[in-house]
The first five atom37 places (N, CA, C, CB, O) and aatype in JSON, in Angstrom:
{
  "aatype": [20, 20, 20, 20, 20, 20, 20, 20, 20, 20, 20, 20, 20, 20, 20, 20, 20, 20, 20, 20, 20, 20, 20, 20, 20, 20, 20, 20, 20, 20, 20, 20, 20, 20, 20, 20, 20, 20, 20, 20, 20, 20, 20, 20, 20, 20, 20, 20, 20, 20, 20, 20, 20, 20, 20, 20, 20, 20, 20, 20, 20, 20, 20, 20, 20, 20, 20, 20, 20, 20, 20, 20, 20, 20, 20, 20, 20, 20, 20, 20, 20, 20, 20, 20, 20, 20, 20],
  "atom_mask": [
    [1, 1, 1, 1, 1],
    [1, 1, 1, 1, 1],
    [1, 1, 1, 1, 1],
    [1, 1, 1, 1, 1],
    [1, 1, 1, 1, 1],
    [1, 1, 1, 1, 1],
    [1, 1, 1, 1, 1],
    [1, 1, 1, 1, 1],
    [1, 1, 1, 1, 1],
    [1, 1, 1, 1, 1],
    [1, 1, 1, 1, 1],
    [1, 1, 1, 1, 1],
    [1, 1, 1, 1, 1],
    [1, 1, 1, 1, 1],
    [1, 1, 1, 1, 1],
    [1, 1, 1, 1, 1],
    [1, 1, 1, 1, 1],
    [1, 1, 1, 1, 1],
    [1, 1, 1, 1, 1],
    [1, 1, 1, 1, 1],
    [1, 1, 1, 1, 1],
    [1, 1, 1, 1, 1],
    [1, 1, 1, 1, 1],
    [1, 1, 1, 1, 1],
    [1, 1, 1, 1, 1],
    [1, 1, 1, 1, 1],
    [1, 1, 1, 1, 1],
    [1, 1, 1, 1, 1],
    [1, 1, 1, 1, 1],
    [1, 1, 1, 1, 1],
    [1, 1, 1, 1, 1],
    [1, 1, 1, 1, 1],
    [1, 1, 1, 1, 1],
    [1, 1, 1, 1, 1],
    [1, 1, 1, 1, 1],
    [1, 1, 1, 1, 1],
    [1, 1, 1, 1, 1],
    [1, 1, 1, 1, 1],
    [1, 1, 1, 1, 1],
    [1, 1, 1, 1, 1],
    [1, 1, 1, 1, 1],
    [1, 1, 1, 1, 1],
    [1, 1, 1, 1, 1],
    [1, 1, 1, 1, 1],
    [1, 1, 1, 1, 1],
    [1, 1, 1, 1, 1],
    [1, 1, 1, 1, 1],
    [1, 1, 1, 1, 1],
    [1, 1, 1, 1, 1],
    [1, 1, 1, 1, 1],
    [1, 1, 1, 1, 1],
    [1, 1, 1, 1, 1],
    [1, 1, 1, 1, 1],
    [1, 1, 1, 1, 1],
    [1, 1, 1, 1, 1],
    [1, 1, 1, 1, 1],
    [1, 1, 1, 1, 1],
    [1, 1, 1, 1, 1],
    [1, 1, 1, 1, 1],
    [1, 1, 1, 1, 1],
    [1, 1, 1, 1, 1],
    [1, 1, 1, 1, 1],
    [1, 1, 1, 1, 1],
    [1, 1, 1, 1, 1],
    [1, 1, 1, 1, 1],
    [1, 1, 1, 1, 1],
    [1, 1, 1, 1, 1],
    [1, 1, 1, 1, 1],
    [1, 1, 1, 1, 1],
    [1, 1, 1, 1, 1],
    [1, 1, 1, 1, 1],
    [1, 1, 1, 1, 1],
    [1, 1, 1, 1, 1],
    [1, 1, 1, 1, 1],
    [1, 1, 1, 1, 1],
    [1, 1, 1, 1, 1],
    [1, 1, 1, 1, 1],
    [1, 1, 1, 1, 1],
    [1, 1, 1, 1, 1],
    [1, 1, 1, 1, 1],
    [1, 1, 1, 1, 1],
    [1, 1, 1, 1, 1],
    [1, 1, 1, 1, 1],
    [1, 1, 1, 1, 1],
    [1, 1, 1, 1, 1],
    [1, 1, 1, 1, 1],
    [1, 1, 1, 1, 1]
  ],
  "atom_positions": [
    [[70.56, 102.63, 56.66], [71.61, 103.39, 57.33], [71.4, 103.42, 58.84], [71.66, 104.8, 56.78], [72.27, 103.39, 59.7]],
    [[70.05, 103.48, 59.01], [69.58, 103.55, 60.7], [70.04, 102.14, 61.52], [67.65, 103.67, 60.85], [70.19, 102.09, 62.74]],
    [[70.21, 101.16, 60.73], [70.17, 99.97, 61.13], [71.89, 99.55, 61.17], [69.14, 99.11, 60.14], [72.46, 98.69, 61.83]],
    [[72.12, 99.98, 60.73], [73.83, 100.08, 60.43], [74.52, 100.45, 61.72], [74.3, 101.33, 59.22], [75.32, 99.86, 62.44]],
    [[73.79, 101.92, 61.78], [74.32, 102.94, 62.71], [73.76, 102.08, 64.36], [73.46, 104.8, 62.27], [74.47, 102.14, 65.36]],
    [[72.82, 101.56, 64.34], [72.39, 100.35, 65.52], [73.51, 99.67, 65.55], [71.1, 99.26, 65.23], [74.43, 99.69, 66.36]],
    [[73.34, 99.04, 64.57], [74.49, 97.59, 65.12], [75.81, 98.34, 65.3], [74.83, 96.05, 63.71], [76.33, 97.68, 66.19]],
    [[76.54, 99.18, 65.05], [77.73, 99.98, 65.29], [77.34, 100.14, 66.83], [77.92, 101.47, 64.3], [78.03, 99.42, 67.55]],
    [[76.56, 100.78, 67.38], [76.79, 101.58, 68.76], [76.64, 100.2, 69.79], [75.41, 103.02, 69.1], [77.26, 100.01, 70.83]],
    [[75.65, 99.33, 69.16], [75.63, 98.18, 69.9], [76.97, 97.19, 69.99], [74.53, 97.48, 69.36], [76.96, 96.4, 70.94]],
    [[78.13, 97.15, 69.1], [79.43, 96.74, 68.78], [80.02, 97.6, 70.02], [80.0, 97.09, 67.13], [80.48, 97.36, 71.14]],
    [[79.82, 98.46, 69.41], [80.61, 99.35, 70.69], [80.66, 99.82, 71.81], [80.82, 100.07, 70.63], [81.41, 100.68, 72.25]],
    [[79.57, 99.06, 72.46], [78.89, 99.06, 73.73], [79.19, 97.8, 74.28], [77.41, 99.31, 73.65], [79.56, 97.79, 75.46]],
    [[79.08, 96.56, 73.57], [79.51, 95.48, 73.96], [81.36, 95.67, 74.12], [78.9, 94.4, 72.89], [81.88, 95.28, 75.17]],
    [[82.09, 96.17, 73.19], [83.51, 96.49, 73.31], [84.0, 96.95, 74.53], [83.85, 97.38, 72.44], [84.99, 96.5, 75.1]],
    [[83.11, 98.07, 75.0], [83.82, 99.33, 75.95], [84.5, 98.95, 77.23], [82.71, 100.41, 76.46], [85.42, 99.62, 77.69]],
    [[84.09, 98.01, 77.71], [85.17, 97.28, 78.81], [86.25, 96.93, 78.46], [84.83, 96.14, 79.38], [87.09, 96.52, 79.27]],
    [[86.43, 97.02, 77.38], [88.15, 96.23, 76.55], [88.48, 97.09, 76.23], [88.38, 95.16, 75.24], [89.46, 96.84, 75.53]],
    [[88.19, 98.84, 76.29], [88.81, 100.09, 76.0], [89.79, 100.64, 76.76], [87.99, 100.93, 75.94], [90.66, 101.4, 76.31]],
    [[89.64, 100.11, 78.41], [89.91, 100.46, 79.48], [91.42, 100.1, 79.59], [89.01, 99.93, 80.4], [91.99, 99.43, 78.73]],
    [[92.09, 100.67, 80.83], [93.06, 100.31, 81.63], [93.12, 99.0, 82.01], [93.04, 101.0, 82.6], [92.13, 98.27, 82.08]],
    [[94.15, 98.71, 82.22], [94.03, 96.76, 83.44], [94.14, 97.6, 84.43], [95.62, 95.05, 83.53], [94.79, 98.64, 84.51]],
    [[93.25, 96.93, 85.39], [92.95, 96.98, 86.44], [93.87, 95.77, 87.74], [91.49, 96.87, 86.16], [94.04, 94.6, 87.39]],
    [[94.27, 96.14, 88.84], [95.38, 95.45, 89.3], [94.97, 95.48, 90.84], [96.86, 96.16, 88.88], [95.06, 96.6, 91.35]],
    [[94.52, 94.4, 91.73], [94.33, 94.26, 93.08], [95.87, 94.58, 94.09], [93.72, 92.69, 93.23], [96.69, 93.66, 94.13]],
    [[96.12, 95.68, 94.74], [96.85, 95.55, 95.89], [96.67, 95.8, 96.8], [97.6, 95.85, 95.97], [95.62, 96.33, 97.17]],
    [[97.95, 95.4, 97.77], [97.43, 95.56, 99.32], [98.56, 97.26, 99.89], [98.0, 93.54, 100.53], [99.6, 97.73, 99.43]],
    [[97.79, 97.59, 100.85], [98.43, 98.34, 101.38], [99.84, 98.15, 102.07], [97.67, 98.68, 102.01], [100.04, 97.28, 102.91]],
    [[100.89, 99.1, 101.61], [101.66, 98.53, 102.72], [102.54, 99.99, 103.25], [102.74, 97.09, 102.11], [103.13, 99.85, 104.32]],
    [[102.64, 101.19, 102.64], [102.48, 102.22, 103.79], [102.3, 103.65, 102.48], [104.23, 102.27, 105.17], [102.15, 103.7, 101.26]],
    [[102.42, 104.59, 103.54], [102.21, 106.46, 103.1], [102.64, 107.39, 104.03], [100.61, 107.02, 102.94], [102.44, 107.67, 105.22]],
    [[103.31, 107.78, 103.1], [103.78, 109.47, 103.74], [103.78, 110.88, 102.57], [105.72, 109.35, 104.36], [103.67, 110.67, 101.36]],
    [[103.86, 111.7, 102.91], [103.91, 112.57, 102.42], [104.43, 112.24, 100.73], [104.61, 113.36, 103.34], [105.51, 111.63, 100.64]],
    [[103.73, 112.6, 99.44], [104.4, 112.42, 98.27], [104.66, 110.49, 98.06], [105.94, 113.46, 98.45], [105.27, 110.04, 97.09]],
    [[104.22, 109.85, 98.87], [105.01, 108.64, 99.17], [104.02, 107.3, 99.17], [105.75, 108.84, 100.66], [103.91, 106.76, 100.27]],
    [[103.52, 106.88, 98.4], [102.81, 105.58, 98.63], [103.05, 104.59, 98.21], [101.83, 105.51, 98.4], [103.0, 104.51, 96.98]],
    [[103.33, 103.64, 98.81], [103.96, 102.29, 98.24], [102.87, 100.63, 98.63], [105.77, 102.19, 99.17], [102.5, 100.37, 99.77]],
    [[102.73, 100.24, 98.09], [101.64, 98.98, 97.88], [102.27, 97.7, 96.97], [100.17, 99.6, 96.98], [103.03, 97.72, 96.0]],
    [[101.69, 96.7, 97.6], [102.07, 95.33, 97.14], [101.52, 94.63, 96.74], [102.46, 94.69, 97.7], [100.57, 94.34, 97.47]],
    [[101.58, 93.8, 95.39], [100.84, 93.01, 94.51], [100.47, 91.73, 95.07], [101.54, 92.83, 93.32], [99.44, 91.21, 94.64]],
    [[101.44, 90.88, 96.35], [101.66, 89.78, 96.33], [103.28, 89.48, 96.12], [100.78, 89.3, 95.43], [103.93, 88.82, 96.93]],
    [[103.73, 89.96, 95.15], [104.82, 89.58, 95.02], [105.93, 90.61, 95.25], [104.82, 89.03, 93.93], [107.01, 90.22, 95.7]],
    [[105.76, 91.77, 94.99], [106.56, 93.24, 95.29], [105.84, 94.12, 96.01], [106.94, 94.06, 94.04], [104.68, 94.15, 96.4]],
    [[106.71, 94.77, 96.1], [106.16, 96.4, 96.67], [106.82, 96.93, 95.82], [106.48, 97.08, 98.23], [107.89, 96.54, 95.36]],
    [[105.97, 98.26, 95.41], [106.56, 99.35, 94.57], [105.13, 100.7, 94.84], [106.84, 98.63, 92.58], [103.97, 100.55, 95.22]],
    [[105.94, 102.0, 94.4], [105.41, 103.22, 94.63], [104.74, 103.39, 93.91], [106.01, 104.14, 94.73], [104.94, 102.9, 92.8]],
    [[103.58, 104.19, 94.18], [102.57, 104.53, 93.3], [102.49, 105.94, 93.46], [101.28, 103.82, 93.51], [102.82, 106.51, 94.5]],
    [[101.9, 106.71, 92.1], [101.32, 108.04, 92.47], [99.62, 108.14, 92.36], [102.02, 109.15, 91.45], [98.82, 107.21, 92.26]],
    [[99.41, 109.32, 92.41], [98.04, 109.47, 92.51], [97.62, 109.93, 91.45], [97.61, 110.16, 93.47], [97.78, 111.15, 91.57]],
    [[97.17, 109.71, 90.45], [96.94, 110.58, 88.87], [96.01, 111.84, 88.9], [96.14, 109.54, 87.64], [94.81, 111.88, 89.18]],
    [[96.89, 112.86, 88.55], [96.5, 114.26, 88.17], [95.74, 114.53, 89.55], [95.51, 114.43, 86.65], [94.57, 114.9, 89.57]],
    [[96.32, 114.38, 90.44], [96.08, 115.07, 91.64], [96.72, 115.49, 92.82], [95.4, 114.61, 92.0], [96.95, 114.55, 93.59]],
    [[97.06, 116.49, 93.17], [98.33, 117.46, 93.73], [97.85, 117.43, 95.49], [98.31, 119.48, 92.86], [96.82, 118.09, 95.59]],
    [[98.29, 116.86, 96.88], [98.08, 117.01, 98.15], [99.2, 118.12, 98.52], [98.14, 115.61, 98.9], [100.4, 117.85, 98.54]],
    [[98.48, 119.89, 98.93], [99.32, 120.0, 98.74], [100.11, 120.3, 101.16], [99.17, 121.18, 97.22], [101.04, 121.0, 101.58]],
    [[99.31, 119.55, 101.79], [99.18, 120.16, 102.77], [99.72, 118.85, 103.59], [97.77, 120.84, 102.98], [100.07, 117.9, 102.89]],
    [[99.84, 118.7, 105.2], [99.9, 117.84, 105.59], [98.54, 116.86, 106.08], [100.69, 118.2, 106.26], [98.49, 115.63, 106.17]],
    [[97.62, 117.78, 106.33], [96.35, 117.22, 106.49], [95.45, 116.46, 105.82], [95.83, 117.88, 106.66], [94.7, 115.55, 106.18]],
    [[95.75, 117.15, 104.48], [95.82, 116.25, 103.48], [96.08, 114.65, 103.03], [96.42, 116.73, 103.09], [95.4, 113.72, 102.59]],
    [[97.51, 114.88, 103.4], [98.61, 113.57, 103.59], [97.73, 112.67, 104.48], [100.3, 113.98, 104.46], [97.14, 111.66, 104.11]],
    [[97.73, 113.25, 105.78], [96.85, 112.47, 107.03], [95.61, 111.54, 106.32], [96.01, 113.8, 108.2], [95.43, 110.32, 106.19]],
    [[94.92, 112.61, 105.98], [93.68, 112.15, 105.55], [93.68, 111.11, 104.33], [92.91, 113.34, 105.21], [93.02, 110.07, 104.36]],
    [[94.32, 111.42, 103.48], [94.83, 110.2, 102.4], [95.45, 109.03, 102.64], [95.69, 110.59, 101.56], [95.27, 108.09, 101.87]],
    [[96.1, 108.93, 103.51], [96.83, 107.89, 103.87], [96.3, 106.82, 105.13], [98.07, 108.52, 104.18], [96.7, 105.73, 105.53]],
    [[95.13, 107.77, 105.53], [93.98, 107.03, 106.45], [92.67, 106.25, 105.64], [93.26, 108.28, 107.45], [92.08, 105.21, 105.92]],
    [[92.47, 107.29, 104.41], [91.84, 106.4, 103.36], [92.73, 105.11, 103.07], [91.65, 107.25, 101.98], [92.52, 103.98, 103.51]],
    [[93.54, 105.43, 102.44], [94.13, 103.96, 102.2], [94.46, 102.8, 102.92], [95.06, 104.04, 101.77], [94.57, 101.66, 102.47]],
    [[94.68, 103.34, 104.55], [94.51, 102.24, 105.46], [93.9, 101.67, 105.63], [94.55, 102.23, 106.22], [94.27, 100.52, 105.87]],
    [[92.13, 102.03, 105.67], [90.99, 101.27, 105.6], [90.33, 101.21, 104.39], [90.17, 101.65, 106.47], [89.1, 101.27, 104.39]],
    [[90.92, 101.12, 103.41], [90.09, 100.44, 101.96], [90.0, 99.05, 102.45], [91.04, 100.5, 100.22], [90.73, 98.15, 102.88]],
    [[88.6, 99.32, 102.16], [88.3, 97.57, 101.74], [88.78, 96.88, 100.74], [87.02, 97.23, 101.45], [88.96, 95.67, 100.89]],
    [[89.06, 97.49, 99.56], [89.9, 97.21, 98.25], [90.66, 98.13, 97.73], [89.18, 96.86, 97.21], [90.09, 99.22, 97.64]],
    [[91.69, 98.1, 97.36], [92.76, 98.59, 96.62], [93.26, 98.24, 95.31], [93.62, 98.45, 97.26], [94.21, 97.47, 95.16]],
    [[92.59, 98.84, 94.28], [92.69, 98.64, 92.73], [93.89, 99.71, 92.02], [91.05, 99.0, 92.02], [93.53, 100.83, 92.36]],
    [[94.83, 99.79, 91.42], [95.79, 100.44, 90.44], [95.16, 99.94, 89.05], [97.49, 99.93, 90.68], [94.72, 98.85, 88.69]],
    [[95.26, 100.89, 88.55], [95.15, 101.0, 86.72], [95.99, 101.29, 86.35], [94.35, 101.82, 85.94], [96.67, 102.2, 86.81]],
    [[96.29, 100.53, 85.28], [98.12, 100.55, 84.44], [97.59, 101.25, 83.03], [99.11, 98.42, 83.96], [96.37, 101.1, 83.08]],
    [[97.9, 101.9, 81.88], [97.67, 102.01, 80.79], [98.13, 101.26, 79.93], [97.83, 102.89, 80.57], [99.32, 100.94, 79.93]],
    [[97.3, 100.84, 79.04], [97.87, 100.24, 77.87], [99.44, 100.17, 77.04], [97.11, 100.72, 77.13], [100.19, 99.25, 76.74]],
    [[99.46, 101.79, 76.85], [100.72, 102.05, 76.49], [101.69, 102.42, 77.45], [100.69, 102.9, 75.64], [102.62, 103.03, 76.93]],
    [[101.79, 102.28, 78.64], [102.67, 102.17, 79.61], [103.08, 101.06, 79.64], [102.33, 102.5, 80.69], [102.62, 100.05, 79.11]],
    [[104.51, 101.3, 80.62], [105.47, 99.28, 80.23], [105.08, 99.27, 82.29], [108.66, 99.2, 79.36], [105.07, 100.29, 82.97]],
    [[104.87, 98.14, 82.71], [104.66, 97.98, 84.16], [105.9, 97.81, 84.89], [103.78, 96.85, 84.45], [106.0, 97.96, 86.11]],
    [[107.14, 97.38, 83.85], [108.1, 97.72, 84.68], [108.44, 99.28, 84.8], [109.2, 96.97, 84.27], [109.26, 99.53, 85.7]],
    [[108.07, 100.18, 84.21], [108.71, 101.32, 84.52], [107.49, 102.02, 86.27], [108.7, 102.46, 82.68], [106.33, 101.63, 86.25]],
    [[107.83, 102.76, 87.26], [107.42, 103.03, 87.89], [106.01, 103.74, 87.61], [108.26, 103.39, 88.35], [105.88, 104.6, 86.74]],
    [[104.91, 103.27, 88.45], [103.4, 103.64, 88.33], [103.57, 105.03, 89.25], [102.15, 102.29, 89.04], [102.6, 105.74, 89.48]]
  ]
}
């Protein structure tokens, strides 16, 4: 049973990267308040920020200065989300 219960966690350790979100490279292309929009290469479209509320302008400032100087810019899509509907 001990040996069972091994090869299970080891299955599922090798799996756990294929549990995830897709992961999606874009580039910046602007922000404002409530407002961020980024480009794949081929479009631009808006993004939000998941489960997290800015509720100030300084805020805004400061977020939108992060995103100016990322060195990389990654979006995660969910599985059961459709990518045409808005991220």
């Amino acid at each position: 049973m001990v040996m069972l219960m091994k090869q299970f966690l080891i299955l599922l350790f090798a799996l756990f990267p294929y549990f995830h979100s897709q992961r999606y490279t874009v580039t910046y292309h602007s922000c404002e308040p409530e407002r961020i929009i980024v480009e794949d290469g081929k479009e631009r479209f808006e993004i939000v920020l998941f489960n997290l509320k800015i509720s100030d302008e300084q805020g805004w400032d400061r977020t939108c200065t992060i995103l100016q100087t990322a060195e990389k810019l990654e979006i995660e899509v969910d599985p059961s989300s459709q990518i045409s509907e808005p991220l």
